[in-house]
C-alpha positions in Angstrom: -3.6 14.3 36.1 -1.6 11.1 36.0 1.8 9.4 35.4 3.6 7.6 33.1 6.7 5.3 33.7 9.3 5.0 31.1 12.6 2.9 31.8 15.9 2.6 29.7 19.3 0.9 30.5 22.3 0.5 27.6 25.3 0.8 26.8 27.0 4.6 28.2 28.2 5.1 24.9 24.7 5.2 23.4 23.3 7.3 26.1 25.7 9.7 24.9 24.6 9.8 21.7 22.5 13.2 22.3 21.9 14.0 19.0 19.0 11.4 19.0 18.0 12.8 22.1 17.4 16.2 21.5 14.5 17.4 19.6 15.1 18.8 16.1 15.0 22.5 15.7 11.2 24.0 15.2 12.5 25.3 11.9 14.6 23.3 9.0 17.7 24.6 7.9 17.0 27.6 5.7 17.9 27.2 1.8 21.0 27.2 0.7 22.4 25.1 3.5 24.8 21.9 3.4 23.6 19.4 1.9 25.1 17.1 5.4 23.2 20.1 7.4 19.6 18.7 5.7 20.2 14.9 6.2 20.8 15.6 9.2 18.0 17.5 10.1 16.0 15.2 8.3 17.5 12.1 10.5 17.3 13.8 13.5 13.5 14.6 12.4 12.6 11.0 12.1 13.9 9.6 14.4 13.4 11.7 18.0 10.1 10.8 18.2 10.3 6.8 17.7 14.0 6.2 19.1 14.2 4.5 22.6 16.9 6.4 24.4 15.7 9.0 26.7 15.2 12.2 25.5 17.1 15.0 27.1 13.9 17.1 28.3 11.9 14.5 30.8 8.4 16.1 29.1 9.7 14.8 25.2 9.2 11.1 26.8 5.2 11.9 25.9 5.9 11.8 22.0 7.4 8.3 21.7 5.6 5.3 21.2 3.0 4.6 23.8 5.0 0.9 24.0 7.7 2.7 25.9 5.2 3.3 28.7 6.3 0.9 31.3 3.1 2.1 34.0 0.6 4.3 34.5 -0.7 5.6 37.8 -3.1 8.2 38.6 -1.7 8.8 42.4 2.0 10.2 42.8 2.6 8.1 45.6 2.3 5.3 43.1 4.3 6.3 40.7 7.2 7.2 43.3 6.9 3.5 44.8 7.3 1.8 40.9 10.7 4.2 40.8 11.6 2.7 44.1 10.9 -0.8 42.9 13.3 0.0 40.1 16.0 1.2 42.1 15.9 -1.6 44.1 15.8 -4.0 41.5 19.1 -2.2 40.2 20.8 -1.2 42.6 22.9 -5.1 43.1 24.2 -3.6 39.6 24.7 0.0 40.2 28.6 0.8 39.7 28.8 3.2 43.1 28.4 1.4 45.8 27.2 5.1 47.2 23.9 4.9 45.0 23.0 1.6 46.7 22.8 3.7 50.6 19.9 2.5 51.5 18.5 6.0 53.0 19.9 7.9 49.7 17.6 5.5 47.9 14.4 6.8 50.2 14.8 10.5 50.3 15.2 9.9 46.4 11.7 8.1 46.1 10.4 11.0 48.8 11.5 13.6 47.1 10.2 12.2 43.6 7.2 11.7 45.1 6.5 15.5 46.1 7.6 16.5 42.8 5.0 14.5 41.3 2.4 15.6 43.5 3.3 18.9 42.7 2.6 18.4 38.9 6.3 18.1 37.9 8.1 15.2 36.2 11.0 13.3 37.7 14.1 11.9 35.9 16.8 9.5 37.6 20.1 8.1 36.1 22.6 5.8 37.7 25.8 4.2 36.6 25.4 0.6 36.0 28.5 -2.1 35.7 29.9 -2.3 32.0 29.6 0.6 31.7 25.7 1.0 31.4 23.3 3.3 32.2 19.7 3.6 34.0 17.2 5.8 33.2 13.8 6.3 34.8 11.4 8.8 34.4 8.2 9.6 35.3 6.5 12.1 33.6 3.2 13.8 34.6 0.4 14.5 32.0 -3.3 15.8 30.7 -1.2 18.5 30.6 2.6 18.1 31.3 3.5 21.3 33.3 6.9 21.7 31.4 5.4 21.1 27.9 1.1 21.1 28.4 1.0 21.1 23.7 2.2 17.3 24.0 -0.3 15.0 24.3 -0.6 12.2 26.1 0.7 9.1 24.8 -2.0 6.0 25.9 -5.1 8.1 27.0 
């Protein structure tokens, strides 16, 4: 088992755009259907797995590009201390000064890290000035417990 880091920050209103971050159905739109209802299937289709935003199931992070990766680490602990790294390098822009509590900011990485150890994956978002967004994850693989069919993006 090991970990994979992925990081996004943008614009709020293209984190909102959860369309491109939802997975398309298993199953097209059966015949007969809008012509709108297939192009957007087929959008949707091609581009989940190769857009950056984050997707809305932590696990989906492990079918986009293996560029996206921002770290792996085969300890938990690891993996916790590169989200606190993030956080902290942040956290001068996070819009709350509540998310910037210094001891909020440590149980976080605690807790993330006993998740991990556990075998599950870990998603944070914060408000950042603008308005923006950050998102981490870190997603556990070889196999994800969520979703163990998706393979592992850069092993």
């Amino acid at each position: 088992m090991h970990h994979h880091g992925y990081l996004w920050t943008g614009p709020k209103e293209r984190f909102d755009q959860e369309a491109l971050r939802r997975p398309p159905h298993p199953e097209p739109p059966p015949a007969g259907s809008r012509p709108e209802q297939i192009q957007r299937y087929r959008e949707v289709a091609a581009e989940f797995p190769v857009v950056d935003l984050p997707p809305l199931e932590t696990a989906y992070w492990l079918i986009k590009p293996a560029s996206l990766v921002r770290g792996t680490w085969d300890e938990a602990k690891e993996a916790a201390a590169w989200l606190g790294e993030r956080l902290a390098e942040y956290a001068p822009r996070f819009a709350f000064e509540g998310d910037r509590d210094i001891t909020r900011l440590a149980t976080l990485i605690n807790s993330a890290a006993a998740r991990l150890c556990s075998g599950a994956d870990v998603s944070l978002g914060v408000y950042l000035d603008r308005p923006s967004y950050l998102s981490l994850a870190v997603v556990t693989c070889s196999p994800n417990r969520a979703r163990p069919e998706l393979a592992c993006p850069a092993r």
